[in-house]
N, C-alpha and C positions, 0 to 999 in steps of 0.2 A: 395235226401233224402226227401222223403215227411212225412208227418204229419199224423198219424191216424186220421179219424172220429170219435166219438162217433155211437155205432152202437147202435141200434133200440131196438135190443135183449134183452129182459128183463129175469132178474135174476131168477130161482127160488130160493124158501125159501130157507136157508139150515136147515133139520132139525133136526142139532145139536144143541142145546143148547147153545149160545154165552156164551163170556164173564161175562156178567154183570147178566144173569141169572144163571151162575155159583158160581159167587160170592153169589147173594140172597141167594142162596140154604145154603152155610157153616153158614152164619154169622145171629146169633141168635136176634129176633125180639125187643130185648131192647137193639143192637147195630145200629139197619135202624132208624138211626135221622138225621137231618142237625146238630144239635150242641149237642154233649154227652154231658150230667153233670152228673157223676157218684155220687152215695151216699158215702157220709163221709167215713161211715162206709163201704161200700167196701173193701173188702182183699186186692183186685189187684190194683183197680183203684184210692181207697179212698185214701184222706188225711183228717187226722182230723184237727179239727179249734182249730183256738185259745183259751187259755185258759181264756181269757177275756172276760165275762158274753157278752157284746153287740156287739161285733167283730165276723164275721165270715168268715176272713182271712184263709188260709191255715198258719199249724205251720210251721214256717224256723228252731228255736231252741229253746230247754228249756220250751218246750210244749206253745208257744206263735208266734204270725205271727211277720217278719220283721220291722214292722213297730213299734210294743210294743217292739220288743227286743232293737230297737236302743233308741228308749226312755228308757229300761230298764239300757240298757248301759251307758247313759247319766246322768241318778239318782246315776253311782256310785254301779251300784247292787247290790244292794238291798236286803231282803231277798223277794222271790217271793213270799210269801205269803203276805206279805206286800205290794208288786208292785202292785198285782193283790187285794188288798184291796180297793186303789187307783191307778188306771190307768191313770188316766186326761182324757183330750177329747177325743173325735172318733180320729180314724185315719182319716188324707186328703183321700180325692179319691174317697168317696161316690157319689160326686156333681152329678147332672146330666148333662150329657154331651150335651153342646149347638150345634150350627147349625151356618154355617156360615152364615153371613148376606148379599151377593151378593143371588139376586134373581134367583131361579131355582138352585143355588148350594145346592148338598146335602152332603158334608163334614163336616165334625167336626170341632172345633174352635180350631188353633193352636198360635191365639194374635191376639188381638183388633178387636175381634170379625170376624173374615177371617180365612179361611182355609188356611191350608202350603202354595196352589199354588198361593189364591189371594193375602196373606200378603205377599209373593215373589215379588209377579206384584207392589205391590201396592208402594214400595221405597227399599229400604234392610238399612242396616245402616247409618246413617245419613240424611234419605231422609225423605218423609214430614212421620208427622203420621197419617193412616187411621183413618176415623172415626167410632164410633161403633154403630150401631142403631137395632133395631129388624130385626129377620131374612126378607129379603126379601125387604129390604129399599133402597139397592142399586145400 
Protein backbone atom coordinates (compact mmCIF):
# COMPACT_ATOMS: atom_id res chain seq x y z
CA UNK A 1 0.00 0.00 0.00
CA UNK A 2 1.75 3.05 -0.92
CA UNK A 3 1.08 6.63 -0.18
CA UNK A 4 0.00 9.12 -2.96
CA UNK A 5 2.44 12.14 -3.83
CA UNK A 6 1.03 15.43 -3.94
CA UNK A 7 1.21 15.93 -7.73
CA UNK A 8 2.47 19.20 -9.44
CA UNK A 9 -0.81 19.77 -11.33
CA UNK A 10 -2.24 22.73 -10.57
CA UNK A 11 -5.86 23.44 -10.31
CA UNK A 12 -7.80 25.57 -12.69
CA UNK A 13 -10.19 28.12 -11.33
CA UNK A 14 -13.58 26.87 -11.12
CA UNK A 15 -15.73 29.23 -12.49
CA UNK A 16 -18.56 28.79 -10.50
CA UNK A 17 -19.16 30.83 -7.99
CA UNK A 18 -18.20 29.45 -4.39
CA UNK A 19 -19.81 29.36 -1.43
CA UNK A 20 -19.18 32.38 0.25
CA UNK A 21 -19.60 34.46 -2.96
CA UNK A 22 -23.03 32.95 -2.96
CA UNK A 23 -23.76 33.70 0.33
CA UNK A 24 -22.69 37.74 -0.43
CA UNK A 25 -24.87 37.77 -3.17
CA UNK A 26 -28.47 36.80 -0.84
CA UNK A 27 -27.58 38.77 2.16
CA UNK A 28 -28.30 42.33 2.11
CA UNK A 29 -25.34 45.17 2.85
CA UNK A 30 -26.66 46.21 6.42
CA UNK A 31 -26.27 42.54 7.41
CA UNK A 32 -22.11 42.10 6.04
CA UNK A 33 -20.81 43.23 9.68
CA UNK A 34 -18.55 41.43 12.19
CA UNK A 35 -21.05 42.39 15.09
CA UNK A 36 -24.94 43.40 14.23
CA UNK A 37 -26.52 45.85 16.37
CA UNK A 38 -29.84 46.23 15.18
CA UNK A 39 -32.03 49.31 15.84
CA UNK A 40 -34.45 49.44 18.77
CA UNK A 41 -36.86 50.15 16.67
CA UNK A 42 -36.50 47.26 14.31
CA UNK A 43 -39.72 45.05 13.61
CA UNK A 44 -37.78 41.79 13.35
CA UNK A 45 -34.59 42.35 15.16
CA UNK A 46 -35.42 45.29 17.67
CA UNK A 47 -36.03 45.24 21.26
CA UNK A 48 -36.89 48.20 22.84
CA UNK A 49 -35.15 49.69 26.14
CA UNK A 50 -36.11 50.18 29.23
CA UNK A 51 -38.47 52.35 30.28
CA UNK A 52 -36.08 54.12 32.67
CA UNK A 53 -34.92 57.55 31.32
CA UNK A 54 -30.91 56.64 31.69
CA UNK A 55 -31.02 52.69 31.13
CA UNK A 56 -30.65 51.38 27.85
CA UNK A 57 -31.01 47.72 28.78
CA UNK A 58 -33.41 45.54 26.64
CA UNK A 59 -36.99 45.16 28.38
CA UNK A 60 -37.43 41.45 30.23
CA UNK A 61 -41.11 42.69 31.60
CA UNK A 62 -43.53 45.51 32.27
CA UNK A 63 -41.73 47.56 29.75
CA UNK A 64 -38.50 47.73 31.94
CA UNK A 65 -34.79 45.61 31.70
CA UNK A 66 -34.23 42.83 34.32
CA UNK A 67 -32.24 44.35 36.34
CA UNK A 68 -35.22 47.40 37.27
CA UNK A 69 -37.74 44.63 37.32
CA UNK A 70 -36.02 42.78 40.29
CA UNK A 71 -35.40 46.05 42.11
CA UNK A 72 -39.06 46.65 41.02
CA UNK A 73 -39.99 43.43 42.67
CA UNK A 74 -38.00 44.08 45.81
CA UNK A 75 -39.78 47.72 46.41
CA UNK A 76 -42.95 45.59 46.83
CA UNK A 77 -44.34 46.87 43.33
CA UNK A 78 -44.92 49.49 43.27
CA UNK A 79 -47.14 51.48 41.09
CA UNK A 80 -44.77 51.89 37.91
CA UNK A 81 -45.32 55.20 37.56
CA UNK A 82 -43.97 55.80 40.80
CA UNK A 83 -40.88 53.22 40.34
CA UNK A 84 -40.03 54.89 37.30
CA UNK A 85 -40.20 58.39 39.13
CA UNK A 86 -37.65 57.01 41.24
CA UNK A 87 -35.46 54.23 40.05
CA UNK A 88 -32.32 54.54 42.40
CA UNK A 89 -28.88 54.00 40.97
CA UNK A 90 -27.84 52.70 37.46
CA UNK A 91 -27.89 49.28 37.27
CA UNK A 92 -24.23 47.25 37.89
CA UNK A 93 -22.51 46.25 34.75
CA UNK A 94 -21.56 49.48 33.06
CA UNK A 95 -17.90 49.34 34.59
CA UNK A 96 -15.33 49.04 32.18
CA UNK A 97 -14.06 45.89 31.81
CA UNK A 98 -10.32 45.47 33.16
CA UNK A 99 -7.39 43.40 31.74
CA UNK A 100 -5.71 40.94 33.35
CA UNK A 101 -2.53 41.88 35.07
CA UNK A 102 0.09 39.03 33.97
CA UNK A 103 2.12 40.63 31.31
CA UNK A 104 1.27 39.99 27.49
CA UNK A 105 -2.23 38.37 28.79
CA UNK A 106 -5.00 39.75 26.90
CA UNK A 107 -8.14 38.44 29.08
CA UNK A 108 -10.54 40.06 31.09
CA UNK A 109 -10.39 40.02 34.92
CA UNK A 110 -12.30 37.15 36.45
CA UNK A 111 -10.68 38.01 40.54
CA UNK A 112 -7.95 39.93 41.96
CA UNK A 113 -7.05 41.24 39.14
CA UNK A 114 -6.21 37.71 36.91
CA UNK A 115 -8.04 36.25 34.21
CA UNK A 116 -10.08 32.68 34.94
CA UNK A 117 -6.83 30.72 33.71
CA UNK A 118 -4.13 32.86 35.82
CA UNK A 119 -6.51 33.03 39.10
CA UNK A 120 -6.61 29.03 38.45
CA UNK A 121 -2.77 28.78 38.31
CA UNK A 122 -2.28 31.15 40.82
CA UNK A 123 -3.90 28.89 44.42
CA UNK A 124 -7.79 27.75 44.06
CA UNK A 125 -9.33 27.73 47.44
CA UNK A 126 -7.51 28.10 50.23
CA UNK A 127 -4.30 28.79 48.75
CA UNK A 128 -2.18 32.03 48.95
CA UNK A 129 -4.01 35.31 47.42
CA UNK A 130 -2.78 36.87 44.29
CA UNK A 131 -1.65 40.12 44.15
CA UNK A 132 -3.30 42.80 42.21
CA UNK A 133 -1.27 45.60 40.37
CA UNK A 134 -1.68 47.37 36.99
CA UNK A 135 -1.96 45.44 33.95
CA UNK A 136 1.24 44.28 32.94
CA UNK A 137 3.11 44.08 36.63
CA UNK A 138 3.44 40.68 36.71
Amino acid sequence: MGMRENSAVERMPDPRPGLLEKLVAYVRPEFRADVLVPDSQDPVLGTPTCAVPSCDYPVADHGICNGHRLRWRDRGRPALAAFLAEPGPPIRGRAELGCCTVRGCRYGLAGYGLCFRHRGRWGGPGGRTPPCGPPGQL
